[in-house]
N, C-alpha and C positions, 0 to 999 in steps of 0.2 A: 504493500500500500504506500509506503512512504516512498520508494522507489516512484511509482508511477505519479505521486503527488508532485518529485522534483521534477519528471518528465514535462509535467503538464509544467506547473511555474519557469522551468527554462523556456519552454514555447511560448506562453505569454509575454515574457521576455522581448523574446526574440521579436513577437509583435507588434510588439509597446514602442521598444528602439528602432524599430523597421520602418514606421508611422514616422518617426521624429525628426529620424535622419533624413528620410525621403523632403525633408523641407530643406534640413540643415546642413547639412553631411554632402557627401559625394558618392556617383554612382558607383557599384563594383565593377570589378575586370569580368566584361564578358565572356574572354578570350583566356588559354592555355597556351604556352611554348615555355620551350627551353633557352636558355640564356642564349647557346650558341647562334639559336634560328634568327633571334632578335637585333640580337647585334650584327647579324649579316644582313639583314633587311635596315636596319639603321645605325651603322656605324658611327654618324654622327653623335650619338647620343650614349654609347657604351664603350668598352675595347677587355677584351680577355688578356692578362699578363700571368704565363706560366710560371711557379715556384719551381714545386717537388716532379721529379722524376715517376713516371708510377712505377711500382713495387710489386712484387711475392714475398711472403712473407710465409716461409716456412717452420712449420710449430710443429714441433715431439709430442708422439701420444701421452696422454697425461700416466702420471702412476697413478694407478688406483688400488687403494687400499680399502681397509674397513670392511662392510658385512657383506663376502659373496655370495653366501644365503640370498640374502634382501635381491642381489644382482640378478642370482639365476633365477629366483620365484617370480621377478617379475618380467624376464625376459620370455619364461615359458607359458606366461598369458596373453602374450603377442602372435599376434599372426606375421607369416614367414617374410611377409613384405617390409612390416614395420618394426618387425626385429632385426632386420638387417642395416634399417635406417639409426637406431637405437644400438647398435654394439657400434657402429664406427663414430656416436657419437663416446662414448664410452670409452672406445680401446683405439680410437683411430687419431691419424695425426689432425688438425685444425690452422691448415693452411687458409690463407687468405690473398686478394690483391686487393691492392691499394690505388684506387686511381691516382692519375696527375694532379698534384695540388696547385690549384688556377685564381687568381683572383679577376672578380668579375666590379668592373669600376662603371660606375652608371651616371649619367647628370639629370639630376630632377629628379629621381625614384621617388614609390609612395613605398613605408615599410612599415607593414600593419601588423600589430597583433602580438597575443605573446609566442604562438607554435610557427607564426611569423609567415608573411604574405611578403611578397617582394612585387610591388606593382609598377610597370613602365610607367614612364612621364608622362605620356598620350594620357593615362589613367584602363589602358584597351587591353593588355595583357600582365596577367601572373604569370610571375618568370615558376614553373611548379618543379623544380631542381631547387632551386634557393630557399626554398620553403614548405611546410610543411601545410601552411593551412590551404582549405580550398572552398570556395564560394557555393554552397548546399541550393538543392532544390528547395522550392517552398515545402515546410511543413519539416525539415529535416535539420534538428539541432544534436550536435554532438563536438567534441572538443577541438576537433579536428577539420570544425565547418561553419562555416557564418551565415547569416541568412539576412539580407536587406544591405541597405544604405550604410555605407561608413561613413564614421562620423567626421567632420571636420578636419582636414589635415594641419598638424602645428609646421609652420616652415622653421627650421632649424640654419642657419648662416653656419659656413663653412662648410668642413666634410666629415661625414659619420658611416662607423667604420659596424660592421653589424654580427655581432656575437650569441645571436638567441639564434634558437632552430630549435623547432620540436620539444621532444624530451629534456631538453638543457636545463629547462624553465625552473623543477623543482626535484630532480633527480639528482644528487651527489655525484654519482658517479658519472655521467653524463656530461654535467657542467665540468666536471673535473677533463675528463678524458675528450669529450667534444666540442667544446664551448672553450676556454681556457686557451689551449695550441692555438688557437685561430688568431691570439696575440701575435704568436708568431709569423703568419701568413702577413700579416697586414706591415708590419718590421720587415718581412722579406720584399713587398711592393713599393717600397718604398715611401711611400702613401704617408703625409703628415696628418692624425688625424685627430679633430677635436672633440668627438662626442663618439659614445660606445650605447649602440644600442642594443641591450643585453638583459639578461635574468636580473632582478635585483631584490626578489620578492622576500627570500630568505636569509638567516644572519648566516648560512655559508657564503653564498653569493658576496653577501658586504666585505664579509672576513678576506676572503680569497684575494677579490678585486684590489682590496687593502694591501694586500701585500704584495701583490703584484705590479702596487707602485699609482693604482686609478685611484684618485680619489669618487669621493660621491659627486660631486659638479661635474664630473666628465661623464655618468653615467645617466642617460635615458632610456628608465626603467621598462622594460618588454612586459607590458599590460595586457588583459583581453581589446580592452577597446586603443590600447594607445596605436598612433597614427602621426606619422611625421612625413616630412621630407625633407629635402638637404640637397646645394648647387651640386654636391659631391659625393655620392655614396658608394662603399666599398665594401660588397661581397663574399667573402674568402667560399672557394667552396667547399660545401659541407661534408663532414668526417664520417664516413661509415664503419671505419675500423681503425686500432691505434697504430699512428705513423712512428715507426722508431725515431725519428727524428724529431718528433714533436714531444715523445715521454722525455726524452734529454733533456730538451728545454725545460722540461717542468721540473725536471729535479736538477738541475744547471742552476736555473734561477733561485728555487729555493738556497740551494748549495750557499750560493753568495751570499747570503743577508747573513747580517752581521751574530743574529740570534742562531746559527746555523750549527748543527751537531755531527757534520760529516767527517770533522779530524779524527784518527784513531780508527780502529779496527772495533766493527758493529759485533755487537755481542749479547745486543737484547733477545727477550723470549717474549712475544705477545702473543697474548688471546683476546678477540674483539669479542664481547657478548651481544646478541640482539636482544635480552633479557626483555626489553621495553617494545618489541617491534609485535605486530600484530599478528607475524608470519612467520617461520623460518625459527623459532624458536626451538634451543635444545633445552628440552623438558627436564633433563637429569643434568642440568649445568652445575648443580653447585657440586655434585661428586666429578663432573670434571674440571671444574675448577679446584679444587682441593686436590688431585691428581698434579695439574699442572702448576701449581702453586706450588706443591714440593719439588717440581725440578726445577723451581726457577723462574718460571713466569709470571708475566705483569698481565694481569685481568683486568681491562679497561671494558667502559662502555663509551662511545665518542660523543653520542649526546652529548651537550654541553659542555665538553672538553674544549676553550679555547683552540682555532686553529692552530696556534704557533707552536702549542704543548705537544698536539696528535703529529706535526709534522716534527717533530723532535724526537719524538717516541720510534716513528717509523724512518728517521735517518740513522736511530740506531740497530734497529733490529737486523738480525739475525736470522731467525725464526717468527713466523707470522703463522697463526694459528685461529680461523674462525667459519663460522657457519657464512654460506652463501649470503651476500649483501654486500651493498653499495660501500662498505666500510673499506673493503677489501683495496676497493680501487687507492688507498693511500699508499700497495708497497711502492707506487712511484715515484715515491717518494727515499724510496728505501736503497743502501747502496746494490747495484747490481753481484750477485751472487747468492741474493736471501733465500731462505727455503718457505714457501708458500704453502701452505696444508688449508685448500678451501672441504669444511666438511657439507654437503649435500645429500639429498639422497637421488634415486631414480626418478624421480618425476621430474626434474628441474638438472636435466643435466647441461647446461650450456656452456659454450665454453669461452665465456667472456674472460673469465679470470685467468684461464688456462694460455688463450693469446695475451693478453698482457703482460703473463708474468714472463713469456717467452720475450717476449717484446725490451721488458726491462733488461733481459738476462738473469732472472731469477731460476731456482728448481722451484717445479709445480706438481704437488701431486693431490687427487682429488679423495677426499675419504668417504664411502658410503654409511652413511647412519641408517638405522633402522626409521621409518614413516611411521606419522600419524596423521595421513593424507586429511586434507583440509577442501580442495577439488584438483581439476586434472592435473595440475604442476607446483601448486602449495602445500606444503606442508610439514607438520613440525617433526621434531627430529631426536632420536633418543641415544647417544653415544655408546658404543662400547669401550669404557673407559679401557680396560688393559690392553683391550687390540688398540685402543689410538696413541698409549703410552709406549706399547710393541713398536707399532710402525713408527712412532718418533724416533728410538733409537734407531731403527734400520736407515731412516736418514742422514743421522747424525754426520754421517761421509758423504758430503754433498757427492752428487753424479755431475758429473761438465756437461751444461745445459749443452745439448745440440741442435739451438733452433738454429738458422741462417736464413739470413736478409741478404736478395739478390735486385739487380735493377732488371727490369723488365724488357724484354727484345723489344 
């Protein structure tokens, strides 16, 4: 009921402001293209300037440790299609490419929204590569879709450089890994830029930003309804997967500040709790916490842990030890060689952390906990403590990570 209560009041919504703007506001992009098609049709008014090379990115099948009970019971409930798709996520390598990293430089743009619309000058097309959102039929509201008039565009003087896309908005690991680099892109363009049009909603977002040197007056927060333009706008294109060259940066930059704990040989023990998350919770945490506190470990939860404290913590570690979550994404923080133990179970095997940690030059090995399935890929998680005490010593002799980064024919 309350489900279909919000359904209805987002549609009203939509209808109220639909009404408002049709007086006040400006039409939407009728029209779809890609930046390429655009800027070939009107040069004058864009140009595409290449960074990065595109890439392969070759990733080691993960080790997998933990309960192969849990593995084989639920592989043997599969049919032979989707167990096949299911063990190479499992036991197989997690190779990726990388496209060309391209910054796309536009004069007059409109740049709507927080999942972020990129609208030509004409106001006639969404560039739908540069963004994620898209103009909905009538009667069709959902996060990812607007419906009616937008509202009044603010002109911004100078040039603004555009750092939200999609999921960046209120996702940790997202802003971290996708949003964040694209500092970089915009350094490599050359591009002097006065305003950041980006995530601001959250005190990560602030935090980050903070230290990365923006302050708040350079930042023009990525709202549902916010709506700018600018003589200057600059694109980076958007990240699908982590560029090695772009994790450097982030632990380069960090490295520098003067708060920085990269001297000396890393020798911490973390374990991340999601004690407080909704999902992904390991039910018997406090026997492995009390397990992992005797060999050593620092049991954090990042929740309001100052940024500066949690990236301290992970320039020193050593060993990084926690259930699947966005927390994870900090060992990039971490010096290259760390040993990563993401604990998961079967339903959620993806291999976001597994590329990353490749990515960094980390050991990555993934441990199966026993499910307390929650629906198809959620669910909470019950540790065997001596097997994960087991397999920590069996790691103790890092293995020489064998991802390899090649440039692309």
């Amino acid at each position: 009921m309350k489900r279909k209560f919000n359904a209805w009041r987002r549609y009203m919504q939509c209808r109220a402001r639909a009404l408002m703007y049709r007086y006040t506001g400006m039409a939407p992009p009728a029209k779809v293209c890609a930046a390429d098609d655009w800027i070939v049709w009107r040069p004058a008014l864009g140009s595409i300037k290449p960074l990065d090379p595109p890439e392969w990115v070759t990733v080691p099948a993960r080790q997998v440790l933990g309960s192969r009970d849990e593995m084989t019971k639920y592989l043997d409930g599969l049919s032979e299609s989707r167990r096949n798709g299911v063990e190479r996520l499992f036991f197989g390598h997690a190779d990726y490419t990388i496209a060309e990293g391209r910054m796309i430089h536009m004069k007059d743009a409109f740049i709507f929204g927080r999942d972020v619309a990129v609208v030509t000058s004409d106001g006639d097309y969404n560039l739908e590569d540069l963004g994620t959102l898209r103009f909905a039929d009538p009667g069709r509201s959902d996060s990812a879709a607007y419906e009616g008039y937008l509202p009044r565009p603010k002109k911004l003087a100078g040039t603004l450089g555009v750092l939200a896309f999609g999921a960046c908005s209120g996702n940790y690991y997202h802003f971290l890994i996708d949003c964040l680099p694209k500092l970089r892109h915009l350094e490599m363009s050359g591009a002097s830029i006065d305003r950041y049009y980006a995530p601001y909603r959250y005190e990560f977002n602030r935090q980050l930003f903070q230290l990365m040197g923006l302050p708040a007056s350079r930042i023009v927060p990525a709202r549902e309804l916010s709506h700018v333009t600018a003589d200057d706008v600059y694109v980076p294109q958007p990240l699908e997967n982590p560029r090695p060259a772009d994790m450097r940066y982030l632990f380069e930059t960090m490295s520098r500040q003067s708060w920085s704990k990269t001297d000396g040989q890393p020798e911490g023990l973390v374990y991340i709790s999601r004690a407080n998350a909704r999902v992904r919770r390991v039910l018997n945490e406090s026997e492995v916490i009390s397990a992992l506190t005797r060999r050593g470990f620092q049991c954090v939860q990042l929740e309001g842990m100052p940024l500066v404290q949690q990236i301290q913590l992970f320039q020193q570690a050593k060993t990084i030890v926690a259930p699947h979550g966005a927390g994870l994404a900090n060992m990039v923080f971490a010096p290259p060689g760390a040993t990563v133990v993401e604990i998961g179970t079967v339903h959620r095997p993806l291999p976001f952390f597994q590329r990353l940690s490749a990515v960094c030059g980390h050991q990555f090995a993934w441990f199966v906990a026993s499910s307390q399935q929650l629906s198809a890929e959620e669910a909470h998680m019950v540790v065997d403590v001596k097997q994960l005490e087991s397999d920590l010593v069996s790691l103790s002799q890092p293995i020489p990570n064998s991802s390899s980064i090649r440039i692309a024919a």
